[in-house]
C-alpha positions in Angstrom: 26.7 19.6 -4.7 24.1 21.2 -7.1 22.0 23.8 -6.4 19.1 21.1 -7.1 20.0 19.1 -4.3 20.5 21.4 -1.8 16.6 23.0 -2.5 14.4 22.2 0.4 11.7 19.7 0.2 8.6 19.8 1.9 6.0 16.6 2.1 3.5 15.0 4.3 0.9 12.8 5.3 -2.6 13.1 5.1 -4.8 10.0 6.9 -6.8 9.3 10.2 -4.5 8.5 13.3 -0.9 8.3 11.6 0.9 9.0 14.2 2.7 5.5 14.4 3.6 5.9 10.7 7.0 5.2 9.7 7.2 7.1 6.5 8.1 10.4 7.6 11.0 9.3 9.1 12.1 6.9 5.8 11.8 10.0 3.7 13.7 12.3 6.0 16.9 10.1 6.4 16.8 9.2 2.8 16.8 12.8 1.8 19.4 13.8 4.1 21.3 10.9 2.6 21.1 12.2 -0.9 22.1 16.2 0.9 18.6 17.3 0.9 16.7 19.4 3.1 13.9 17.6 4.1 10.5 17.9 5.8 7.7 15.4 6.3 4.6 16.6 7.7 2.1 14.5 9.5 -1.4 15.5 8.5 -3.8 13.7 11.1 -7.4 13.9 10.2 -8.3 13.1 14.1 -5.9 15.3 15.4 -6.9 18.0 13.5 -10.7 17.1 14.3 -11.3 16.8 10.3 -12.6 14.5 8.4 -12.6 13.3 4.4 -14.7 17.2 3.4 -12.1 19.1 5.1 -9.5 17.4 2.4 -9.8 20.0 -0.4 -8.9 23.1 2.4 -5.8 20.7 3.0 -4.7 20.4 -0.4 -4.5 23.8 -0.7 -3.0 24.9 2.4 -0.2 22.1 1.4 -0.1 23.7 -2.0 0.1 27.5 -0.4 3.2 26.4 2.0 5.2 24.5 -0.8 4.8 21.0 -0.6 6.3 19.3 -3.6 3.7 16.3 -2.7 1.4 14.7 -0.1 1.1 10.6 0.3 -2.5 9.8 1.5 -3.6 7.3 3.3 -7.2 5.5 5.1 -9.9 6.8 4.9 -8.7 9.3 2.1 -7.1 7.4 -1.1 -10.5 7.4 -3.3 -11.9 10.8 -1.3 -9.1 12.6 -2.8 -9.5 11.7 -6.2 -12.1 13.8 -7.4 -9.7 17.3 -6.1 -7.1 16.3 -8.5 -6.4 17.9 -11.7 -4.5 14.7 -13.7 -4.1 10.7 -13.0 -1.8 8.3 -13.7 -2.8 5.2 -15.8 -2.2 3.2 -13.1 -4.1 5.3 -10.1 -7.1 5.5 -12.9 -6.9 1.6 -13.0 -7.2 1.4 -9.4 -9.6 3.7 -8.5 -7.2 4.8 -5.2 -4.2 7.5 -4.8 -1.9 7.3 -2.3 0.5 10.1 -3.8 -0.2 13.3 -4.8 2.7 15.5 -6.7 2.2 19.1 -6.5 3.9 21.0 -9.5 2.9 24.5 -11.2 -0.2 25.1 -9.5 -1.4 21.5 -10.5 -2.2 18.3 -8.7 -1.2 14.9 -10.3 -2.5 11.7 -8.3 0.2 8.0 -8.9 -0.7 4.8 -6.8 2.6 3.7 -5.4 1.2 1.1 -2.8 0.5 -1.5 -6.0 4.0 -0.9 -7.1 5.4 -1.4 -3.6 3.5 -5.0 -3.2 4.6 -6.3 -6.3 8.2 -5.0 -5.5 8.4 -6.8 -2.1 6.5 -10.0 -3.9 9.3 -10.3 -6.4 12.1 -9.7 -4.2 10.0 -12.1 -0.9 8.7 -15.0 -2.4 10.0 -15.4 -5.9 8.8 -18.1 -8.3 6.4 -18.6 -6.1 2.8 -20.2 -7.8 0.5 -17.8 -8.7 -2.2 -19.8 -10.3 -5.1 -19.4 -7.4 -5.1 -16.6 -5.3 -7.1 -15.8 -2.4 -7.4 -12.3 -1.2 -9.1 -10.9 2.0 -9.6 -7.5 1.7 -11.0 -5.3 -1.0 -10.6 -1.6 0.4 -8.0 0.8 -1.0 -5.0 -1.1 -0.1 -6.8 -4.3 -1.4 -7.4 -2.8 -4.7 -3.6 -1.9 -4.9 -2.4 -5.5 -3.8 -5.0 -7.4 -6.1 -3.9 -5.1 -8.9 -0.1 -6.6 -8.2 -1.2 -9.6 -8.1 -2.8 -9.6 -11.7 0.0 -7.8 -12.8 2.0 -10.5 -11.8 0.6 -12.6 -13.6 -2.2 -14.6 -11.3 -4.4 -16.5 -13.2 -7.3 -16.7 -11.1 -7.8 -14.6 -8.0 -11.1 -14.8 -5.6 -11.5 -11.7 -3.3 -13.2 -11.8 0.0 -14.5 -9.0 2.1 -17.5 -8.9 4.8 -18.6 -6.1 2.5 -19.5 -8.6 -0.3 -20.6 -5.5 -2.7 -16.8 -4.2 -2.7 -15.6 -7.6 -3.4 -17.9 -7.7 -6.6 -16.7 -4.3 -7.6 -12.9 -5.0 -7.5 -13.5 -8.2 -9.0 -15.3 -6.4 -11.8 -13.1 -3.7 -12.2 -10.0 -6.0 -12.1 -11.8 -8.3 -15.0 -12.0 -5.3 -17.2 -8.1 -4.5 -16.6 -7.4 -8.3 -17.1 -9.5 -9.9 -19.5 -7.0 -12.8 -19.5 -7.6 -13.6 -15.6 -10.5 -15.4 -13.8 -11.3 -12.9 -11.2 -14.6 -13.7 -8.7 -15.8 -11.7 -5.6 -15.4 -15.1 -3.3 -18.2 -17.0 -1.5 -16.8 -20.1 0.3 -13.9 -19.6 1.9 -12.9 -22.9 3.1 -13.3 -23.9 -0.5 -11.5 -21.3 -2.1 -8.6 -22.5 0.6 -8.4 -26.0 -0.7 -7.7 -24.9 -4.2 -5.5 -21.9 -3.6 -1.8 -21.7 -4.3 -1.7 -18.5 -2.2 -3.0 -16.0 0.0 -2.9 -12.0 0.5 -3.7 -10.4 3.7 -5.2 -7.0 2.8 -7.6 -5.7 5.9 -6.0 -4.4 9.2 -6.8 -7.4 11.0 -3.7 -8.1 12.8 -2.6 -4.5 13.3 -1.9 -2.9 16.9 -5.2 -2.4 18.1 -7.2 -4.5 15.6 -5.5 -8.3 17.4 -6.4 -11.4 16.0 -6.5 -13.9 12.7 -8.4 -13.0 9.4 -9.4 -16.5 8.4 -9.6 -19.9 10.6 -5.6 -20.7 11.3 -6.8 -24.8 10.3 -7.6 -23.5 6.9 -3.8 -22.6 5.7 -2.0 -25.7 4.8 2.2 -26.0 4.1 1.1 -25.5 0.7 0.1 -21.9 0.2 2.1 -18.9 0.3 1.0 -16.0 2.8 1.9 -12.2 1.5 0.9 -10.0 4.6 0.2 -6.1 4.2 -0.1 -5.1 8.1 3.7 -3.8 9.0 2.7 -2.7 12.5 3.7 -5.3 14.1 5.5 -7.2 11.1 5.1 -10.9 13.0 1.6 -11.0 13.0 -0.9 -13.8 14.0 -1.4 -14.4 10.9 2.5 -14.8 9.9 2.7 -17.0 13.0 0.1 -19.4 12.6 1.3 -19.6 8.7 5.4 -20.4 9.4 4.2 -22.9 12.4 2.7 -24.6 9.4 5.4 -24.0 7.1 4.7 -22.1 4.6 6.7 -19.4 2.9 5.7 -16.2 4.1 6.3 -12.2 3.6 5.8 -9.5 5.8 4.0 -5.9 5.2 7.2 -4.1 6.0 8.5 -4.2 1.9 5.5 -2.7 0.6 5.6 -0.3 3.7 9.1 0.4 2.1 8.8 0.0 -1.9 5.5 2.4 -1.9 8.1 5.1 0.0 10.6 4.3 -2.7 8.0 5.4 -5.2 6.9 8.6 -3.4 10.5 9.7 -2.6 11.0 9.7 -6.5 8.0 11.7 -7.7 8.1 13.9 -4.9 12.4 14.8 -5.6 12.6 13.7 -8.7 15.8 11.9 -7.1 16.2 7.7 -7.6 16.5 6.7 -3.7 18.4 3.9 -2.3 16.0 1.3 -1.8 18.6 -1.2 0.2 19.3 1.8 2.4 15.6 2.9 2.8 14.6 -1.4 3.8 17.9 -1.2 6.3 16.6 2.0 8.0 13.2 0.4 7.8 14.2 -2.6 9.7 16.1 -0.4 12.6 12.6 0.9 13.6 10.7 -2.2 13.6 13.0 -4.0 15.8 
């Protein structure tokens, strides 16, 4: 085996109460896999009693022990943004950075979580009809999934949030990106419902800790599609309520996966297994 492969690798994590996060250990086995040494740090913001200001003292200490790269996650993606030295197109589009490469002294900020949802879209519900959807959510990860989503070619997408001021700024930001699409920061739900083809989960409603639906379960019909961000659990309420009524479904856990797949490359500059990487994934969520 090459010199190359056998050179250690050092990564991490840097969010607020991570601890239940499955990527370290998706990075580490795939790197042992391909005969690398592999570390992946977790960086907890509340278990280091820091917050978003302390972020450019953690760059740097990442940078002075050798990190090749960091993923970032809540409350962090945009926070980080203005500590790095180059973007990618596609993290500039977004307006979020969930991977940070360090390389020669510099940092260089990609978005894989859009590239992860619209991997696990393709591969989850394919052919599936695209011409109305709804999205709940408009934070970091919403920006990333309603990016995907235009992307993949939907022709209209309404975005709800209870912050209605960051639902007019994707949709605003989005229309720029895709001049072609009919983008709107959403007003009537229930409306929106009866003409939608699908709908994206992207808020933590439904996670451990955060119980519950996002939306009134009487207002998804056999008729829409339901794409689901939240991975911990992967069945949630929302899932649920949507297969009792049949509709075609897809769980968080692929972009959970697919935005790893995305990280593992930048950070190694190695292509990783993503069949191997979803069957590990699937061993933990069990």
């Amino acid at each position: 085996m090459s010199e190359t492969l056998l050179k250690p690798i050092k990564a991490g994590l840097i969010g607020a109460g991570i601890q239940a996060s499955l990527t370290p250990a998706m990075h580490m086995k795939e790197g042992r896999a391909q005969g690398l040494s592999y570390e992946y740090d977790l960086i907890d913001l509340n278990q280091l009693g820091a917050s978003i200001d302390d972020l450019p003292r953690l760059l740097s200490e990442a940078e002075e022990r050798g990190f090749s790269g960091l993923n970032i996650t809540h409350p962090c993606k945009q926070a980080v943004m203005p500590h790095l030295d180059e973007l990618s197109a596609d993290a500039r589009s977004i307006g979020a950075v969930n991977t940070v490469v360090l390389k020669d002294g510099r940092r260089y900020g990609h978005n894989t979580d859009w590239w992860g949802f619209a991997q696990s879209f393709r591969r989850g519900l394919p052919g599936v009809d695209t011409s109305f959807v709804v999205q709940l959510g408009a934070g970091g990860a919403g920006v990333a999934t309603g990016y995907a989503a235009l992307s993949l070619g939907a022709a209209k997408l309404a975005v709800f949030d209870r912050e209605r001021q960051r639902a007019i700024a994707l949709s605003r930001s989005m229309q720029e990106i895709f001049p072609d699409a009919q983008i709107t920061a959403g007003g009537d739900l229930m409306e929106a419902m009866q003409r939608a083809s699908g709908l994206i989960h992207a808020t933590p409603t439904g996670m451990s800790g955060y119980p519950g639906l996002p939306l009134p379960a009487d207002l998804l019909d056999r008729r829409h599609w339901v794409a689901e961000i939240v991975y911990f659990p992967l069945e949630t309420e929302l899932l649920r309520q949507a297969r009792q009524r049949g509709c075609p479904t897809l769980d968080g856990g692929g972009m959970a996966v697919f935005q790893a797949v995305g990280a593992f490359q930048l950070f190694t500059g190695l292509q990783p297994d993503a069949n191997r990487m979803l069957d590990h994934f699937k061993t933990m969520t069990v």
